[in-house]
LUMDRENDREN-221913 format. One record per residue (C-alpha): x, y, z; residue number from 0. Coordinates in nm, 4 decimals, always signed. Layout:
<pt xx="X" yy="Y" zz="Z" n="NUM"/>
...
END
This chain:
<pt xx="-21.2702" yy="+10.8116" zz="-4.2096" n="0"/>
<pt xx="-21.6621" yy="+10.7476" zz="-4.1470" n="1"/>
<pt xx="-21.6195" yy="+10.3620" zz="-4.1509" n="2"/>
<pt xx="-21.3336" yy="+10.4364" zz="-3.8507" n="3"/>
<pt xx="-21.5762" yy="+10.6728" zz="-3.6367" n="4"/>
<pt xx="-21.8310" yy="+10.4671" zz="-3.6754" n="5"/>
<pt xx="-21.6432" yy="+10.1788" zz="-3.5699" n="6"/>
<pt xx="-21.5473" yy="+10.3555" zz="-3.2309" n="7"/>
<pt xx="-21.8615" yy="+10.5061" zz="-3.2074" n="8"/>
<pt xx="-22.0392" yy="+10.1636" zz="-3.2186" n="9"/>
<pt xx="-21.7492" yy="+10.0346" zz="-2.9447" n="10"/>
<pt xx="-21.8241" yy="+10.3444" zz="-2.7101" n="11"/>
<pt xx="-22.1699" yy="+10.3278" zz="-2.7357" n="12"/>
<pt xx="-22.1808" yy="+9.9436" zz="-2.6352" n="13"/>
<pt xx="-21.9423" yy="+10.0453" zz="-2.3178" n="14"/>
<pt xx="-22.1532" yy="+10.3504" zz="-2.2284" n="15"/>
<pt xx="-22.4747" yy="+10.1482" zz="-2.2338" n="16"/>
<pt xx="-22.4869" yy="+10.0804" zz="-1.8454" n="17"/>
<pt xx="-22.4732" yy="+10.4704" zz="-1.7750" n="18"/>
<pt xx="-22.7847" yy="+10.6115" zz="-1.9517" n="19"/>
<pt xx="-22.8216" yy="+10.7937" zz="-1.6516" n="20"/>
<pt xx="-22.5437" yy="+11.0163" zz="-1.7064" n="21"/>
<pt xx="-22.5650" yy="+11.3509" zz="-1.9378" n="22"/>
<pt xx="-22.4734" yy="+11.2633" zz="-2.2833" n="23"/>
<pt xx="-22.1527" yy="+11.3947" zz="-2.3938" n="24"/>
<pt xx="-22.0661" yy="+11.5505" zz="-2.7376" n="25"/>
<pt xx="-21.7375" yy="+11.5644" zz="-2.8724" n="26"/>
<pt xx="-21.5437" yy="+11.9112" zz="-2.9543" n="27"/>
<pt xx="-21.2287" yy="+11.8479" zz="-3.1383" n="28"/>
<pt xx="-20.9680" yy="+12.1116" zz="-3.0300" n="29"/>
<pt xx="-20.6267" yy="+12.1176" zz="-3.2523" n="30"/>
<pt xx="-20.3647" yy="+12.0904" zz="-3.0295" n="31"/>
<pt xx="-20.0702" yy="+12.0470" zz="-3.2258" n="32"/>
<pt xx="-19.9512" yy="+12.0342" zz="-3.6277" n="33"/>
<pt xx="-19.6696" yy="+11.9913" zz="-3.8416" n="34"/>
<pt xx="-19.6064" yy="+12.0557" zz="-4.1585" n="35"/>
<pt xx="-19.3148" yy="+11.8455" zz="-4.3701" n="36"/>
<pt xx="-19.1459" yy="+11.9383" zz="-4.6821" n="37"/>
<pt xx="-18.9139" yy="+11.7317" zz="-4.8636" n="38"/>
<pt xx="-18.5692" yy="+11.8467" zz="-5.0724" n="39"/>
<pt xx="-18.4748" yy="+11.5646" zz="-5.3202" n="40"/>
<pt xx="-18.2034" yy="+11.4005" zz="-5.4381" n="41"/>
<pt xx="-18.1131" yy="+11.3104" zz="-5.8369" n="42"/>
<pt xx="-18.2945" yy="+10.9937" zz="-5.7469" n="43"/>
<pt xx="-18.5935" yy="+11.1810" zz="-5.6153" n="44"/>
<pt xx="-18.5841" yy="+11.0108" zz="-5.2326" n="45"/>
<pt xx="-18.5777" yy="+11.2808" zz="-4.9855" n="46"/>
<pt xx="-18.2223" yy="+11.4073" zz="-4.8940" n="47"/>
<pt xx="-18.3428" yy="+11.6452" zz="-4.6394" n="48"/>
<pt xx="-18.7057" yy="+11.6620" zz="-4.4919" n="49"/>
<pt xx="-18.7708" yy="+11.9904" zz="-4.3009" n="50"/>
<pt xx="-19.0655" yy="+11.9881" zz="-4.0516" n="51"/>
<pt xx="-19.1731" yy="+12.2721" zz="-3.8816" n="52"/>
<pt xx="-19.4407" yy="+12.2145" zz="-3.5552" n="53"/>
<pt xx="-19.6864" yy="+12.4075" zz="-3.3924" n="54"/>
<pt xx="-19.8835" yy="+12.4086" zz="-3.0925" n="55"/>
<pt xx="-20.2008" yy="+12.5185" zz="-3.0106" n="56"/>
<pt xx="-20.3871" yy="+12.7061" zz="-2.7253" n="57"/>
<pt xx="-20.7691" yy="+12.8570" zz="-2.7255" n="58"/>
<pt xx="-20.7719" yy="+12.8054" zz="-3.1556" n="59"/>
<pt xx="-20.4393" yy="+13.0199" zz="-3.1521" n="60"/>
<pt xx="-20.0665" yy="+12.9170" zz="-3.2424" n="61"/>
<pt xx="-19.9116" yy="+12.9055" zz="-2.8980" n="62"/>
<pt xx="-19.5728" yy="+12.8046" zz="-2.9885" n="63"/>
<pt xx="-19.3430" yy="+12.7026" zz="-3.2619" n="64"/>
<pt xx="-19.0374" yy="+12.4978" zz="-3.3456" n="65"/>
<pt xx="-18.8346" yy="+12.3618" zz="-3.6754" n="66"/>
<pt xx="-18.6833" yy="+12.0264" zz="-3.6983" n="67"/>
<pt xx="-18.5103" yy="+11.8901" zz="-4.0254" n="68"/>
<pt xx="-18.3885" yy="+11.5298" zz="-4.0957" n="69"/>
<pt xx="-18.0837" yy="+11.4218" zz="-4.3287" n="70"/>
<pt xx="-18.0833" yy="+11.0993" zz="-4.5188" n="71"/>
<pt xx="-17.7989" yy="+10.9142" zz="-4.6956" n="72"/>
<pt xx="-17.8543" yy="+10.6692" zz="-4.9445" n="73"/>
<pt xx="-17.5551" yy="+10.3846" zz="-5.0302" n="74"/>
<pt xx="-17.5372" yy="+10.2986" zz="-5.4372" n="75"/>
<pt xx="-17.8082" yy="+10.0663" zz="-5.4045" n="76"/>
<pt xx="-18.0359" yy="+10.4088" zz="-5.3226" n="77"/>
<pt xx="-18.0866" yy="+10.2117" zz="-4.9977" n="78"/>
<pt xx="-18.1324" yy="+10.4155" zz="-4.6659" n="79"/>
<pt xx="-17.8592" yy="+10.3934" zz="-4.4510" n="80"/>
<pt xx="-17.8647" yy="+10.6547" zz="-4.2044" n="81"/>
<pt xx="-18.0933" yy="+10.9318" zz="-4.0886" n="82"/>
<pt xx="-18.0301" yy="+11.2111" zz="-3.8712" n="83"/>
<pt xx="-18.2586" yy="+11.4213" zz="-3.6776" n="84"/>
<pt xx="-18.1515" yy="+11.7571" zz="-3.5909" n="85"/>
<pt xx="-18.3329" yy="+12.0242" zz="-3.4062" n="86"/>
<pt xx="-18.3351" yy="+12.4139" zz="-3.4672" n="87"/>
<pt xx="-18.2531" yy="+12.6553" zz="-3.1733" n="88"/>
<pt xx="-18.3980" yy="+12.9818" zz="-3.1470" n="89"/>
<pt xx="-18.0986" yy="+13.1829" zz="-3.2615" n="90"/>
<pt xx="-18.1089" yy="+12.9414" zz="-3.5765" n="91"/>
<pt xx="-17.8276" yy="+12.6562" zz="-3.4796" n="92"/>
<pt xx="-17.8778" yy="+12.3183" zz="-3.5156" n="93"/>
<pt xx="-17.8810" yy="+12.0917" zz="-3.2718" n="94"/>
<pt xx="-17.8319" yy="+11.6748" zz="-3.3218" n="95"/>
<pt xx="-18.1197" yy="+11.4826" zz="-3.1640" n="96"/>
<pt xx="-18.1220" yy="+11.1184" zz="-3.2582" n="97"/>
<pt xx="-17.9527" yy="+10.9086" zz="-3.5771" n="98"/>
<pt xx="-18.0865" yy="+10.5864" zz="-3.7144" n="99"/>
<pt xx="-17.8212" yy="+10.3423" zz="-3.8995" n="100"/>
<pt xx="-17.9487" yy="+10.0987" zz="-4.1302" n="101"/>
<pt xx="-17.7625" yy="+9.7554" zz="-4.2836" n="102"/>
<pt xx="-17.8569" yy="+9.5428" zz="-4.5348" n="103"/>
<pt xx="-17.8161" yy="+9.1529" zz="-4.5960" n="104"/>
<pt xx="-17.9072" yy="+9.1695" zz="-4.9744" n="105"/>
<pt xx="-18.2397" yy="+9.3262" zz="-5.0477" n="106"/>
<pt xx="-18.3030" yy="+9.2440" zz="-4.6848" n="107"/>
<pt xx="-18.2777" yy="+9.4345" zz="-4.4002" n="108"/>
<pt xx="-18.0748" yy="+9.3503" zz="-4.1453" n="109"/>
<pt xx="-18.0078" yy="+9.5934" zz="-3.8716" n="110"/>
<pt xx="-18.1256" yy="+9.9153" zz="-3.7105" n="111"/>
<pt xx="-17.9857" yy="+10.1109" zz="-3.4541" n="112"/>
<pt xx="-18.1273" yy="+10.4278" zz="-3.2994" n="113"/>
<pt xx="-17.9215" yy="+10.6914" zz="-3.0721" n="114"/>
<pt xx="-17.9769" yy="+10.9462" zz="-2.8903" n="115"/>
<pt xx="-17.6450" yy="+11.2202" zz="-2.8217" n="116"/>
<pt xx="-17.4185" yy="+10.8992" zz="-2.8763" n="117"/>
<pt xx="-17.6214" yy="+10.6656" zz="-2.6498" n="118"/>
<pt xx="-17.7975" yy="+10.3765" zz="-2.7583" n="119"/>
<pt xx="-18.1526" yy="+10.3511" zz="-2.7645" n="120"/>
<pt xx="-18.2496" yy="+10.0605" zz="-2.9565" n="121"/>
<pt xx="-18.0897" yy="+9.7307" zz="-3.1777" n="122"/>
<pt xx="-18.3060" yy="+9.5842" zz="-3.3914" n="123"/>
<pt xx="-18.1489" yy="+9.2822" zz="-3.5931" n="124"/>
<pt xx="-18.3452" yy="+9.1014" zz="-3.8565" n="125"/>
<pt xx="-18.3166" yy="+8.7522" zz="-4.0329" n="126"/>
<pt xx="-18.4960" yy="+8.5549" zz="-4.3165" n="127"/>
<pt xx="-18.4802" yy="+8.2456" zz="-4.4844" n="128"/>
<pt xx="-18.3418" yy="+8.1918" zz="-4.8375" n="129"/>
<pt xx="-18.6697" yy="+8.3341" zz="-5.0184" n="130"/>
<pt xx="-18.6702" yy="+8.6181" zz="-4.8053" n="131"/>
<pt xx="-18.8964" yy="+8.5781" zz="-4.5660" n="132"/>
<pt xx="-18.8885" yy="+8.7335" zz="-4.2179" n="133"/>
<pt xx="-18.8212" yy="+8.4358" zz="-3.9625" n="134"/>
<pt xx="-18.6803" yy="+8.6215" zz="-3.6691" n="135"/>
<pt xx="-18.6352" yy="+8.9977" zz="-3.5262" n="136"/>
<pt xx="-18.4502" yy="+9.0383" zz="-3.1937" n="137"/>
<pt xx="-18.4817" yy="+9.3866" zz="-3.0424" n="138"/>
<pt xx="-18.2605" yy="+9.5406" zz="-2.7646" n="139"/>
<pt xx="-18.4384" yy="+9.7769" zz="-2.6369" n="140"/>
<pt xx="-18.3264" yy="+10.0756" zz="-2.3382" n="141"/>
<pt xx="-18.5943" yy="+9.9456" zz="-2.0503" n="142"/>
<pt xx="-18.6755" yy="+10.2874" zz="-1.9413" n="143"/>
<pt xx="-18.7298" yy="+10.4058" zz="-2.3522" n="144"/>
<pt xx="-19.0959" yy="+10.5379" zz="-2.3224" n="145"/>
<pt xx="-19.0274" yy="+10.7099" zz="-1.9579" n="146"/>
<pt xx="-18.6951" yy="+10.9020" zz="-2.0810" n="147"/>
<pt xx="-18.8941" yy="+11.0062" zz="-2.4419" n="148"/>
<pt xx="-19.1792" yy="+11.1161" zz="-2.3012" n="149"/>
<pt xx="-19.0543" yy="+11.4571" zz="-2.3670" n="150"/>
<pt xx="-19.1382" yy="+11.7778" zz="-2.5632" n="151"/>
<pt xx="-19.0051" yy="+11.6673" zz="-2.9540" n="152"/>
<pt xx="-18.8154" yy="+12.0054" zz="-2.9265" n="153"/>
<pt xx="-18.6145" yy="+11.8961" zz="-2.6464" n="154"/>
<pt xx="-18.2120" yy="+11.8077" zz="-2.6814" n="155"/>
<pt xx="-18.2209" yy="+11.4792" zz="-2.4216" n="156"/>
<pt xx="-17.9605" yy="+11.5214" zz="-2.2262" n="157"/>
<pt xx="-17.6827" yy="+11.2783" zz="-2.1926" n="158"/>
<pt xx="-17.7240" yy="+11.1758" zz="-1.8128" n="159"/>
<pt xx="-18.0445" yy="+11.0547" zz="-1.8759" n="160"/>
<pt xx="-17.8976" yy="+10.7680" zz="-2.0985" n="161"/>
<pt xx="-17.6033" yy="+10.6529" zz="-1.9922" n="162"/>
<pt xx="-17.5794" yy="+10.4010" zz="-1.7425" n="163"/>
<pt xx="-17.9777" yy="+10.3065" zz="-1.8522" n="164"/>
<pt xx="-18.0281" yy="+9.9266" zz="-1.8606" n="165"/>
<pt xx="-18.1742" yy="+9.6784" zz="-2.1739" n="166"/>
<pt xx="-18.4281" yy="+9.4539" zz="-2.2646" n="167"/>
<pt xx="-18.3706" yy="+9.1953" zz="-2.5050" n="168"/>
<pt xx="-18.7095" yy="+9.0280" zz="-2.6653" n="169"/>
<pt xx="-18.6749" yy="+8.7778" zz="-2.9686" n="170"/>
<pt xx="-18.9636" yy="+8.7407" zz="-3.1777" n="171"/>
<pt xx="-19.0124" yy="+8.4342" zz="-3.4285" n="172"/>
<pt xx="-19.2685" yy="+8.4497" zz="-3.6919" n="173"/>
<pt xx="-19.5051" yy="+8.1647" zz="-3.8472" n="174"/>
<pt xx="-19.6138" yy="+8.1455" zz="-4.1708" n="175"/>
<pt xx="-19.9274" yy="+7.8827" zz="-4.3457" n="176"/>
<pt xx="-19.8864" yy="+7.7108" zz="-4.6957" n="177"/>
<pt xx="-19.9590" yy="+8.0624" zz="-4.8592" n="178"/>
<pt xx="-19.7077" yy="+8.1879" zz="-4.7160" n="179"/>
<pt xx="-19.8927" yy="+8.4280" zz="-4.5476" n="180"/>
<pt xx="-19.8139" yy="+8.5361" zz="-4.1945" n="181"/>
<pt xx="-20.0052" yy="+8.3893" zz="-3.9031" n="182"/>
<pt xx="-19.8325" yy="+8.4820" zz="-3.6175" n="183"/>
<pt xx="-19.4949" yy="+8.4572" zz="-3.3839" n="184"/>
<pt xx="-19.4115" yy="+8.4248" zz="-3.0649" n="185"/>
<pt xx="-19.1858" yy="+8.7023" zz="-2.8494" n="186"/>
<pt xx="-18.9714" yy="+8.5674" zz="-2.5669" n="187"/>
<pt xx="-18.7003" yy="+8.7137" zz="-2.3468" n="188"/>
<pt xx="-18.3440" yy="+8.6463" zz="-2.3155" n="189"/>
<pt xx="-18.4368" yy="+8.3690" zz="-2.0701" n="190"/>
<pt xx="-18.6855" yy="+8.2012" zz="-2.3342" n="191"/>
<pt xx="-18.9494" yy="+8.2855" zz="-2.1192" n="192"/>
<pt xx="-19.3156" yy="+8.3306" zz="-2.3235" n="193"/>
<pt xx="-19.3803" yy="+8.7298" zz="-2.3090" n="194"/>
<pt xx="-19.6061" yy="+8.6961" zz="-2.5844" n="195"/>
<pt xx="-19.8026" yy="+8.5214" zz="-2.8769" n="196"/>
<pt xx="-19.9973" yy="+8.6344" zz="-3.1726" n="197"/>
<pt xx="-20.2459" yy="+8.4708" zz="-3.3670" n="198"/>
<pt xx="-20.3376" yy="+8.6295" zz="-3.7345" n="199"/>
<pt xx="-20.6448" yy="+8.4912" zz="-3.8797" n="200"/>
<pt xx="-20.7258" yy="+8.5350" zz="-4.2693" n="201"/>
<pt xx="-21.0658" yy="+8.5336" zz="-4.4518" n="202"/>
<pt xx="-20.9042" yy="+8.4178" zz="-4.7970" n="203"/>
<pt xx="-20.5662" yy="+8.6861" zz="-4.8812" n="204"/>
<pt xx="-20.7386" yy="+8.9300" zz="-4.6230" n="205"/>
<pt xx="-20.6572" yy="+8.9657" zz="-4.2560" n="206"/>
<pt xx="-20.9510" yy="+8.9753" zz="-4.0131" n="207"/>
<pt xx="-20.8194" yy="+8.9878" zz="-3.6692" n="208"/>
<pt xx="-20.5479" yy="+8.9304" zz="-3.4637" n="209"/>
<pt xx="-20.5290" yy="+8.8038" zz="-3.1038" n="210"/>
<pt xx="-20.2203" yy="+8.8814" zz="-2.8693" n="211"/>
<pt xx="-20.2071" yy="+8.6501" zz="-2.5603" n="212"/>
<pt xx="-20.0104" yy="+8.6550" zz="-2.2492" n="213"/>
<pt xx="-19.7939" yy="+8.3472" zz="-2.1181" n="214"/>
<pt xx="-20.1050" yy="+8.2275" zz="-1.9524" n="215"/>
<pt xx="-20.2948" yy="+8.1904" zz="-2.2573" n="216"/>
<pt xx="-20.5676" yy="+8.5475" zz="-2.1833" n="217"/>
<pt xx="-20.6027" yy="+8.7782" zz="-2.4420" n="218"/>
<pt xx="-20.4190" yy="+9.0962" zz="-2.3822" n="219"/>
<pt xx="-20.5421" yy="+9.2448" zz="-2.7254" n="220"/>
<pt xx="-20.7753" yy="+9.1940" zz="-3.0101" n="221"/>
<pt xx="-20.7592" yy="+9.3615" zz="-3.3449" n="222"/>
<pt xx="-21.0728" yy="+9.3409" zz="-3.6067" n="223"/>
<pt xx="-20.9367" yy="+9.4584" zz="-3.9355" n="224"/>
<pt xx="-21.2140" yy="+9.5562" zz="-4.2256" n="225"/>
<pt xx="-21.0845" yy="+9.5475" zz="-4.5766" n="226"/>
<pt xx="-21.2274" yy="+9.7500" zz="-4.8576" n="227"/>
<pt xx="-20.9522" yy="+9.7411" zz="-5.1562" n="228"/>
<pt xx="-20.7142" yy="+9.9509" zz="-5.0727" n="229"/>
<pt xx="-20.8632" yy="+10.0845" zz="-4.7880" n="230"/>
<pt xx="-20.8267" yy="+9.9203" zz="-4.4680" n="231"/>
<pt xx="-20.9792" yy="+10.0060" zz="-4.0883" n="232"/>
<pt xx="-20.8840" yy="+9.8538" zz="-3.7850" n="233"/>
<pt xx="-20.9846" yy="+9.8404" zz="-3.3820" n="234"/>
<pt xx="-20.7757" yy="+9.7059" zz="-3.1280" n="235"/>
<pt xx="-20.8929" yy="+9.7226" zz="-2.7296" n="236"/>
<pt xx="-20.7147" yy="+9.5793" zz="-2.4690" n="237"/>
<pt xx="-20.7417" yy="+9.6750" zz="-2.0626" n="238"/>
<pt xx="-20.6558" yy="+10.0677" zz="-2.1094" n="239"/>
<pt xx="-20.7183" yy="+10.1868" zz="-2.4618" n="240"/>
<pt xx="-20.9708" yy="+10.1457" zz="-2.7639" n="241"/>
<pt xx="-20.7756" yy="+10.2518" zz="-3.0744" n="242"/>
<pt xx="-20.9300" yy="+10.2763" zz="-3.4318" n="243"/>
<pt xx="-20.6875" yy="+10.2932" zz="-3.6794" n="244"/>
<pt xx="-20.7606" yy="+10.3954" zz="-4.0787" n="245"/>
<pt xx="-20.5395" yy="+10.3391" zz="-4.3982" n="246"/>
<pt xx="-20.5422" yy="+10.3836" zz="-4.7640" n="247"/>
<pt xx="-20.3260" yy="+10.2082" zz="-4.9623" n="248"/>
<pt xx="-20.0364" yy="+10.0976" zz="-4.7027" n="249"/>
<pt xx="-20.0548" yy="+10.4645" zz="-4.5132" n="250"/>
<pt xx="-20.1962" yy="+10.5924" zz="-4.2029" n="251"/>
<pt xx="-20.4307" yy="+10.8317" zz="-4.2707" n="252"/>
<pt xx="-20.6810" yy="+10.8672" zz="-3.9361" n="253"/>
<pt xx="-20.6472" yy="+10.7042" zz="-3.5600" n="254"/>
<pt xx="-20.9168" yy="+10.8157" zz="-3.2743" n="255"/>
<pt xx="-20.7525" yy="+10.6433" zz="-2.9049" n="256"/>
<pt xx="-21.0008" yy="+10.6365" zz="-2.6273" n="257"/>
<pt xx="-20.8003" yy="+10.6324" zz="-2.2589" n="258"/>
<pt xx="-21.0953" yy="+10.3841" zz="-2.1183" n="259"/>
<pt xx="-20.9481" yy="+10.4683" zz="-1.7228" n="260"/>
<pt xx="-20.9241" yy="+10.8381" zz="-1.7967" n="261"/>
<pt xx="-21.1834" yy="+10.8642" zz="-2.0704" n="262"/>
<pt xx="-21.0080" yy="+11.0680" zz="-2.2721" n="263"/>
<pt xx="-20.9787" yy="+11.0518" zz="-2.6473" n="264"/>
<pt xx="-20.7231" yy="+11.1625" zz="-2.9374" n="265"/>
<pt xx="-20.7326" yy="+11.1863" zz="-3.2945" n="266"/>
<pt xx="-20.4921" yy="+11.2203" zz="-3.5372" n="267"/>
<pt xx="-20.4892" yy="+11.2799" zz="-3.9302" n="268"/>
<pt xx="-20.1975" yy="+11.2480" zz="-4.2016" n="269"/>
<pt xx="-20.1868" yy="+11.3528" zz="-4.5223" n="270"/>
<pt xx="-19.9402" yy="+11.2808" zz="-4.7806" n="271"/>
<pt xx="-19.8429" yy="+11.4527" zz="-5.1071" n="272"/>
<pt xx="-19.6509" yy="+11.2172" zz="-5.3742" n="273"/>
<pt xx="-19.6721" yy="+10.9189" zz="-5.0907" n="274"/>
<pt xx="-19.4527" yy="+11.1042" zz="-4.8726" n="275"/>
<pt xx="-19.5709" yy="+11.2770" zz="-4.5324" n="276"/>
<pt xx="-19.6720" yy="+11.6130" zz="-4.5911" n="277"/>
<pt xx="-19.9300" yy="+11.7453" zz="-4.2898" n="278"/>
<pt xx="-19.9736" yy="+11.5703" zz="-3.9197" n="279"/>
<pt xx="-20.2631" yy="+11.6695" zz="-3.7291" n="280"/>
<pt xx="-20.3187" yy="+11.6180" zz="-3.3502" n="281"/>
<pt xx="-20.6748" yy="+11.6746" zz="-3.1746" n="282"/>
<pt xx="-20.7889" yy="+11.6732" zz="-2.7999" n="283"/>
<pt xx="-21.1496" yy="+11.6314" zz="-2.6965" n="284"/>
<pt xx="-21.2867" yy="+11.8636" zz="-2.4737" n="285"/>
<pt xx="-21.6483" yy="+11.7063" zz="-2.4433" n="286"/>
<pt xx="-21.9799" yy="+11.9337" zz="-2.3371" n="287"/>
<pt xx="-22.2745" yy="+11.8248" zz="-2.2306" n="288"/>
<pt xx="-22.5379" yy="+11.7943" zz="-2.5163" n="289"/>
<pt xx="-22.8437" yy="+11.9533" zz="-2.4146" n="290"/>
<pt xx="-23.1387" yy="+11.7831" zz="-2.3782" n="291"/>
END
């Protein structure tokens, strides 16, 4: 977590430089919102039913609360095939939010498709070559997704607000060097029209950036990636956000996100207990003037 603030710290520093004039600014991280996730298990010991219960926060205080729980089914390959998200009213009942179906081609998968009250929200369809490696992803995607989601978690969308929504298709094809390591793709519409390309460059087995360009060849995003074993921190910045990112051994563990046009900044923490999510932590800034 120290290599990731100083990271931003360095980056927001370097941005600030031009505005010495202006009263330096210390941070004071406010919680603003928590949940807490326990796990029931199967005979298997993959998680049959994960309960989550949230919080928000207002002036250090729990403001409001809410319970969510989440059913998973398992096919006799102990693969995930579907996932249901329910939320819990206030007189107890439980109300069906969103379901995720999952199908396999082999070990592979090869599908996923998300709803919302029947509706739905997203196709994702997968396919690889004979060794298993990933050579193409097409997602169909509602176009309006982030807009209509951009809810309260503990809200039951209603059904007008999908239907009748329209789709975006984007296809995304993925290249691969000698090592077989991954060093980009390229994500185009239905048309064929260039929405996208990546560029993944390697120091050795380790990743050291990434560069995401537009159809006109500018950079729309950069990633820098620092590896140290198992521990890995990254920074991407593109027009609107700065967004440090820290894992440990394949999980999210940190992210601070700095709103560049409405300098505003976010961190988040996870924890896990038995590599499973156990705590999620949400933080606003509310920055004071240092003194002098």
């Amino acid at each position: 977590m120290l290599r990731l603030a100083i990271l931003l710290i360095i980056t927001l520093a370097i941005s600030c430089k031009s505005k010495k004039e202006e009263t330096p600014q210390e941070d004071n991280w406010i919680l603003a919102n928590r949940k807490v996730s326990t796990d029931k298990l199967n005979a298997f010991g993959f998680p049959d039913t994960t309960y989550t219960k949230m919080y928000t926060y207002q002036n250090y205080n729990v403001k409001d609360s809410s319970e969510m729980f989440a059913v998973s089914k398992y096919d006799d390959e102990r693969r995930l095939i579907s996932k249901s998200f329910f939320l819990v009213g206030k007189d107890g009942s439980p109300f069906l939010k969103s379901q995720s179906r999952y199908t396999y081609s082999g070990k592979n998968l090869a599908a996923a498709i998300d709803e919302a009250n029947g509706v739905l929200t997203k196709h994702e369809k997968y396919s690889y070559d004979t060794s298993g490696k990933l050579l193409k992803s097409t997602i169909i995607r509602m176009k309006n997704f982030d807009k209509i989601f951009a809810i309260d978690e503990d809200e039951i969308l209603q059904k007008e607000k999908l239907v009748n929504q329209a789709y975006d298709t984007l296809n995304i094809t993925y290249r691969y060097d000698a090592g077989n390591k991954n060093i980009g793709g390229d994500m185009v519409d239905n048309r064929g029209n260039l929405i996208r390309r990546d560029v993944n460059i390697y120091s050795g087995n380790s990743p050291i950036s990434t560069y995401n360009f537009g159809p006109g060849g500018d950079t729309l995003q950069r990633i820098v990636y620092v590896q140290q074993g198992d521990k890995i921190t990254s920074q991407s910045e593109n027009d609107n956000f700065i967004i440090a990112t820290a894992m440990n051994s394949g999980f999210v563990t940190g992210k601070l996100t700095l709103d560049k046009k409405k300098n505003e900044k976010l961190r988040q923490e996870w924890t896990y207990a038995n590599g499973r999510l156990a705590e999620e932590k949400v933080y606003i800034n509310e920055q004071k003037n240092s003194k002098q």
